[in-house]
VOGU-3710 file (C-alpha; in Angstrom, 3 decimals, decimal comma):
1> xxxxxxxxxx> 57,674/90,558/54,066  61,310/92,075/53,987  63,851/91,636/56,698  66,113/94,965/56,559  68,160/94,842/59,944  68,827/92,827/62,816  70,176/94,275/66,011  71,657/92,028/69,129  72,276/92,328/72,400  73,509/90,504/75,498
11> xxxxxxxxxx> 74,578/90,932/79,266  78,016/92,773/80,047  78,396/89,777/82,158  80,096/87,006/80,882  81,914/83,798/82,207  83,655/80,436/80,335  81,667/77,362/81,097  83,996/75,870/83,236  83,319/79,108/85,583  79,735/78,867/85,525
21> xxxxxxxxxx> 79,446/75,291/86,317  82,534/75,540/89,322  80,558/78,334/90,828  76,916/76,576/90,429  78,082/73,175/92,508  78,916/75,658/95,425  75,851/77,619/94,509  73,904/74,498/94,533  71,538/74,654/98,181  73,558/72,225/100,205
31> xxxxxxxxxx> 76,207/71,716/97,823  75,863/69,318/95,562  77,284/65,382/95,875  79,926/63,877/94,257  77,072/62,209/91,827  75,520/65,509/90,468  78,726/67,157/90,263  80,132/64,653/87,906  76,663/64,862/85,983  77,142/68,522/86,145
41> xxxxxxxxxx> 80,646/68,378/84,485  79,737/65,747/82,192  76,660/67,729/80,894  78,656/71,142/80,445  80,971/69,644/78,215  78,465/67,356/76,413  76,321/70,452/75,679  79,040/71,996/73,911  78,566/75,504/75,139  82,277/77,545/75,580
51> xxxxxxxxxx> 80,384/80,830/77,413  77,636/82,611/78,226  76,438/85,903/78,737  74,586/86,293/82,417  71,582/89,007/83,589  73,523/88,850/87,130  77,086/88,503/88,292  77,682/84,640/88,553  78,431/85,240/92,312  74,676/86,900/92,826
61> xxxxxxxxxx> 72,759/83,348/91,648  73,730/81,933/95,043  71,888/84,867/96,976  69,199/86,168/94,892  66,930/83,485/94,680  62,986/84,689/94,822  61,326/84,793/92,002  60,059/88,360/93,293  63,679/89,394/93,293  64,698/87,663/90,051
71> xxxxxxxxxx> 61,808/88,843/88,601  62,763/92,653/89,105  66,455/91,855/88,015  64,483/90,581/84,578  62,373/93,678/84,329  65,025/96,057/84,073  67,243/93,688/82,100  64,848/93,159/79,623  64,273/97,146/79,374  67,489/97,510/78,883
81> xxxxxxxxxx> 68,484/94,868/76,689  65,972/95,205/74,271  66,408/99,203/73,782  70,213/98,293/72,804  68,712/95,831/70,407  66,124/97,713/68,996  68,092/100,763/68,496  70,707/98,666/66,454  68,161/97,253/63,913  67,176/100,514/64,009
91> xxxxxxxxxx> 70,599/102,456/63,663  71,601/100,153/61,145  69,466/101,915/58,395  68,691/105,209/59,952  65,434/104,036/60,705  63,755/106,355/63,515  61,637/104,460/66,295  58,826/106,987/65,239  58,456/105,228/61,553  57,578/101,881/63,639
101> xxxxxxxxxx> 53,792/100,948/63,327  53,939/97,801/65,586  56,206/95,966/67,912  55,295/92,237/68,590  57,215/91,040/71,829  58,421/87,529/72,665  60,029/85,773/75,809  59,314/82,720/78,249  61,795/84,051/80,990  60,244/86,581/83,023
111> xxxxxxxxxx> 56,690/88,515/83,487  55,672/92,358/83,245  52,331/94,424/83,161  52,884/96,521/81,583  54,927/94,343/79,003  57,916/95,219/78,282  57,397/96,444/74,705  55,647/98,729/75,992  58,206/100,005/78,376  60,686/100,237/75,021
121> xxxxxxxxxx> 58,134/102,000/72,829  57,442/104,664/75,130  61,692/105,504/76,150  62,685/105,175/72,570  59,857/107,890/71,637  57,760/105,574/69,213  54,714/107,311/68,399  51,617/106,887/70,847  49,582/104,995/68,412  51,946/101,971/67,824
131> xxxxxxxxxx> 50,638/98,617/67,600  51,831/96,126/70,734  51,808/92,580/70,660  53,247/90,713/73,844  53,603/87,128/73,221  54,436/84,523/76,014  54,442/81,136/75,957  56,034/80,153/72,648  59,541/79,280/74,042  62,254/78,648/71,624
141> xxxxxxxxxx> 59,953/78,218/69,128  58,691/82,026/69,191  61,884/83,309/66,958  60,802/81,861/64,051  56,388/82,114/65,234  57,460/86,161/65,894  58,808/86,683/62,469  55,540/84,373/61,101  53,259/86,210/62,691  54,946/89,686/61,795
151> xxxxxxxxxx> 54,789/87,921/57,859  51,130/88,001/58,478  50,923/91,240/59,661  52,534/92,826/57,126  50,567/91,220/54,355  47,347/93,203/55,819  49,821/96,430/56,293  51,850/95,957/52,781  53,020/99,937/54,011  53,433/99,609/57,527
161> xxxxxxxxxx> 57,331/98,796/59,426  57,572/96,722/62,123  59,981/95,183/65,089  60,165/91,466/66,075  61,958/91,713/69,747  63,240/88,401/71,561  64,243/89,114/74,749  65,426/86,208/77,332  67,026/85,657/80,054  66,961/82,335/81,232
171> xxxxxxxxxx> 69,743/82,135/83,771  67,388/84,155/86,088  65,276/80,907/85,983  67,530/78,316/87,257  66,713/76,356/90,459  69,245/75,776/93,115  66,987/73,632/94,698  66,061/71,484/92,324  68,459/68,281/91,879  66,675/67,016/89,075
181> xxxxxxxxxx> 68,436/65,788/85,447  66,403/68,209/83,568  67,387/71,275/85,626  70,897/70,179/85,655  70,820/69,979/81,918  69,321/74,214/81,906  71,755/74,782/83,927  74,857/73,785/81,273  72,795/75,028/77,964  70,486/78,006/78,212
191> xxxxxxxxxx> 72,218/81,483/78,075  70,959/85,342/78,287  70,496/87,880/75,167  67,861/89,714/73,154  67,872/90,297/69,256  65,530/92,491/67,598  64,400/92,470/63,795  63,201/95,259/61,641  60,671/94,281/59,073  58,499/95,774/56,403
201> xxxxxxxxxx> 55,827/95,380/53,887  56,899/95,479/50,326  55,297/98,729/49,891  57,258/100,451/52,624  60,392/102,462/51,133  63,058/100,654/53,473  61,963/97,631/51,167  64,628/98,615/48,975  67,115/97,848/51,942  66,102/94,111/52,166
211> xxxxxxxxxx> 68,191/91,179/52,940  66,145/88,701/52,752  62,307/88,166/51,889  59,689/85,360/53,929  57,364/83,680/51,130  55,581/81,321/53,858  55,217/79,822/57,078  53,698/76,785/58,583  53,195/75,341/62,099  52,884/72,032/63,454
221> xxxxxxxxxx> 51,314/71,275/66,855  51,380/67,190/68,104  49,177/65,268/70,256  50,339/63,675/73,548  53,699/65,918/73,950  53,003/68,370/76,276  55,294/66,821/78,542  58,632/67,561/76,483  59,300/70,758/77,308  57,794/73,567/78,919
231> xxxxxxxxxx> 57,651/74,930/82,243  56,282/74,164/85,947  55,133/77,660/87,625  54,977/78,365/90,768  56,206/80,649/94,017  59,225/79,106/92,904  59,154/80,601/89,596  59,658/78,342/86,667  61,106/74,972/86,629  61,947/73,812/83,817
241> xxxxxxxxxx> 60,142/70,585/82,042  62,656/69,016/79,777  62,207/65,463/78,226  65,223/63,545/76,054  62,106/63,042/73,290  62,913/65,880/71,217  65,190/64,190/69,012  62,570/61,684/68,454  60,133/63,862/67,372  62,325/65,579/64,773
251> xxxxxxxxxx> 62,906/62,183/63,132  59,262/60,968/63,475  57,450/63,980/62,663  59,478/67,198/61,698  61,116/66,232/59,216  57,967/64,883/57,091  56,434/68,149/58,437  58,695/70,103/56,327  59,295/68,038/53,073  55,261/68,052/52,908
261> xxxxxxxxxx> 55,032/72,175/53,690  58,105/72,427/50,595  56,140/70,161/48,618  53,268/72,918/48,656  55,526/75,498/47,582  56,565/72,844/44,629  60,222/72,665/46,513  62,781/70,019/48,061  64,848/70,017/50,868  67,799/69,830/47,778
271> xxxxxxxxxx> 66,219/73,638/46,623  67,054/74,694/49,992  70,712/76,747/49,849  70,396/78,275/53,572  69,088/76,455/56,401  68,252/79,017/59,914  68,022/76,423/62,837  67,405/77,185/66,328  70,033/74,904/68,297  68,284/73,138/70,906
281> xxxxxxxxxx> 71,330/71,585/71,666  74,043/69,553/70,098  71,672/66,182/69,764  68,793/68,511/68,072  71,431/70,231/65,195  72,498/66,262/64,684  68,954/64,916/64,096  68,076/67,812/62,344  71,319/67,297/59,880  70,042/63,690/60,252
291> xxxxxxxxxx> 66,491/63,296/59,356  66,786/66,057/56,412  70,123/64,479/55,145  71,821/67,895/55,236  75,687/68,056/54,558  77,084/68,578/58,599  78,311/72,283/57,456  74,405/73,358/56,695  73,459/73,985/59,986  77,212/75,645/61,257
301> xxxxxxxxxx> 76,176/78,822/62,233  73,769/77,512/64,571  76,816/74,957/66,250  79,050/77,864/66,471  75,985/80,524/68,146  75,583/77,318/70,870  79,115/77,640/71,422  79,428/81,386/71,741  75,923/81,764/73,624  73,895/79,056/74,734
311> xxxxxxxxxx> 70,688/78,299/74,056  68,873/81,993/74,323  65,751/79,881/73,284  63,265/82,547/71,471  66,520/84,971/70,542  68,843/82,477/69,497  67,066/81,951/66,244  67,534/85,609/65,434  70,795/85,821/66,357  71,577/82,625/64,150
321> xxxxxxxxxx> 69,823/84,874/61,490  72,000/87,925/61,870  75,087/85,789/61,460  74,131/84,292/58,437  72,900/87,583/56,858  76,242/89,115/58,120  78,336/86,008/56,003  76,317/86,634/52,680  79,831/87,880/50,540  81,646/84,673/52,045
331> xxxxxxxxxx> 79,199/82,551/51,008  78,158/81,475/47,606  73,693/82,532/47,703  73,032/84,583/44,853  70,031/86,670/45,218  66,912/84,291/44,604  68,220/81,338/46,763  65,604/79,724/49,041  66,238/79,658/52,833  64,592/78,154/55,736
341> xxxxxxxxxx> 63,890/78,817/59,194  63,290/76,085/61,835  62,280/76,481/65,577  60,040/74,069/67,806  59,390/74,668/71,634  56,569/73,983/74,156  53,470/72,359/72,956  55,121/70,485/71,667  55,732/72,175/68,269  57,355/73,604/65,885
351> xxxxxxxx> 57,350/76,208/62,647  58,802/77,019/59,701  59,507/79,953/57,205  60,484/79,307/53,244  62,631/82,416/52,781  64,134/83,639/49,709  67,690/85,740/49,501  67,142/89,325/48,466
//
């Protein structure tokens, strides 16, 4: 499969982190004590997150709090979001929505029927026979299981061009009811954006445009972990699930995960020139850098997208993607280098792509 173009796209609204957590302790239903507002502040600087883009104005979190009503704010969001996104991957080559054979849709933030790839097919004019695959569930994990899956795809279709679309927006699920550690934590890390990727088979002529090629994927679900992360749904909407074991689980397990998968492909982790993480947060990048013994400036793009961003959970892998694409003639890949992709979300698992540099 060949990656041609990667379009972004995020909320007009955006605040510092110092805003967002002021406004959330008054936001907070009863205020919130002198206790959680030091964990708050504490949290928001540990997570290392500068800004974030927002679906709402900040003020509007402290009103709009149904899920019906924050579920309509994500609806039309998402609509909108993803169109911008998907007409930059597109734009970027001159591709026309019309040469699209298949969109495969992925977020863990809000619900529609119909889906809301089928909402962008239909007002950017793609034609009435294009394939849709909604995909829910994944969580930050479903960057790099959407582009897998598209791999896949396209190995059936070697002619046939297709879109990977992330949208989430995860502000929209924050509880101001909920005093628990784990919400608190959301509340500091997770951000709003969407980041679509145009694909194609090597048969299709925009192969020719490729910046980079997946070889192979694998994916890794463990026993006992479905309490790590994930989500408890409700009429409240979704609270989050969020357990300190990830780290863990990237030294006990991923790490051996992937040095066996690059093993099959007769490969180190020392072949590896380009490694595509999904953040987490700032303890995941360090056990990451950690168990895999990577030099601290491998996984930089991915500190400095947490930063910017958040945590955009399915998106942010794609948008960590576009940026290192984008930096190609500063760095020093020649064409032929191996790359990697890296996500893991609720299951708990994770997956990989081998990639190689176009």
């Amino acid at each position: 499969m060949q990656i041609v173009s990667i379009g972004t796209a995020y909320p007009f609204h955006r605040y510092t982190q110092s805003e967002i957590t002021a406004e959330l302790a008054r936001a907070w239903k009863g205020g919130l004590g002198d206790r959680e507002k030091a964990l708050l502040e504490r949290l928001a600087k540990s997570t290392s997150v500068e800004g974030r883009n927002l679906a709402m104005p900040l003020e509007n979190y402290a009103t709009v709090r149904s899920f019906t009503d924050r579920n309509h704010i994500f609806i039309k969001s998402a609509h909108e979001l993803g169109n911008d996104a998907v007409t930059r991957a597109l734009n970027e080559v001159d591709a026309s929505a019309k040469t699209i054979d298949a969109i495969f849709f992925t977020t863990i933030t809000g619900l529609a029927v119909p889906s809301i790839e089928s909402r962008i097919a239909l007002s950017l004019g793609m034609r009435d026979d294009v394939k849709r695959i909604p995909m829910f569930g994944l969580g930050c994990m479903a960057g790099v299981s959407g582009l897998a899956r598209v791999h896949d795809y396209l190995k059936a279709w070697p002619s046939h061009a297709v879109v990977l679309l992330a949208v989430e927006l995860c502000s929209l699920t924050l509880q101001l009811d909920d005093f628990s550690a784990e919400n608190i934590v959301s509340s500091t890390l997770f951000g709003d954006g969407a980041a679509a990727v145009l694909c194609v088979g090597d048969d299709h002529p925009l192969a020719k445009n490729s910046q980079m090629e997946t070889l192979a994927s694998s994916a890794k679900l463990y026993e006992d972990t479905r309490h790590i992360m994930g989500w408890n749904i409700g009429g409240h909407g979704f609270k989050i699930l969020l357990d300190p074991g990830v780290p863990q689980i990237i030294h006990e397990h991923l790490a051996g995960d992937i040095r066996n998968f690059l093993a099959t492909q007769s490969l180190q982790t020392s072949d590896i020139r380009t490694w595509i993480s999904h953040p987490g947060g700032p303890k995941v990048i360090q056990a990451i850098t950690d168990a895999l013994d990577l030099n601290e400036q491998a996984l930089s793009i991915s500190r400095e997208m947490l930063a910017k961003v958040g945590n955009l959970s399915s998106a942010s892998v794609l948008g960590i993607l576009e940026a290192t694409l984008e930096r190609r003639h500063t760095s020093s890949v020649d064409t032929g280098d191996h790359a990697f992709m890296i996500a893991m979300g609720p299951g708990f698992s994770s997956e990989v792509i081998l990639c190689r540099w176009s």
